[in-house]
N, C-alpha and C positions, 0 to 999 in steps of 0.2 A: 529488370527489377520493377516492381511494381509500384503504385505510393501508395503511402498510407493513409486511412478513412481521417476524414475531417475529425481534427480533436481540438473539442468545448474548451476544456481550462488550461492544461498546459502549456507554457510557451516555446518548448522545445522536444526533442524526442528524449532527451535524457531523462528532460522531467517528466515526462507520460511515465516513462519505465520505474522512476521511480517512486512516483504514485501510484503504478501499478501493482510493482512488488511488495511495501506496504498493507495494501490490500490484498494482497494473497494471503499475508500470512497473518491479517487479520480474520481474513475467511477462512484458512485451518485453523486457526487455536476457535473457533466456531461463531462467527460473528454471521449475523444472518445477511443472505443476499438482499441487497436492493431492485433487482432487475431480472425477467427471468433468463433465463442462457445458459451456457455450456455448465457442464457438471465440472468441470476440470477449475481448480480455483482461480490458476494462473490466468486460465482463458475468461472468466471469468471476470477476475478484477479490472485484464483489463476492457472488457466490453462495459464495464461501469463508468471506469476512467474517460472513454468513448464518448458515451451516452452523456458525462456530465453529473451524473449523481455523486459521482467521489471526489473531492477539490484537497488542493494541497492543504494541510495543515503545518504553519512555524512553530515549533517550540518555541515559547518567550523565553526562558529562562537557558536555555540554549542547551538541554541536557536531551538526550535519550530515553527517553524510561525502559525500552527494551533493552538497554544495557546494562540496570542496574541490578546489581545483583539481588535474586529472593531472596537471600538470607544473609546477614552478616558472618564477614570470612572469618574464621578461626585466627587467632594472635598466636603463634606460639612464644610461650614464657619462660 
């Protein structure tokens, strides 16, 4: 097994990964790259997470916003 490249902000490999996937899929819904690199987003984000350009961000408020729903759910009455 190989190791892996020196990484700037994360303090673990969990956290790389999930700062990484984060950024992937803020690079599909089309969030422009920082860096130039791989077309692939996955590979992508995480060559950004790498380099240092992407840092973890905390929710304060401690919610998700990628989970809340676009639309209010229907009640039935």
């Amino acid at each position: 097994m190989t190791d892996s490249p020196k990484i700037n902000n994360p303090e673990s490999r969990f956290e790389f990964v999930s700062i990484a996937s984060a950024r992937a899929h803020q690079l599909l819904r089309g969030c422009l790259p920082k860096i130039e690199g791989s077309m692939q987003p996955a590979r992508r984000a995480q060559q950004e997470v790498a380099a240092g350009v992407v840092a973890r961000v905390d929710n304060v408020d401690g919610t998700d916003e990628d989970l809340t729903p676009a639309e209010p759910a229907a009640t039935d009455k």
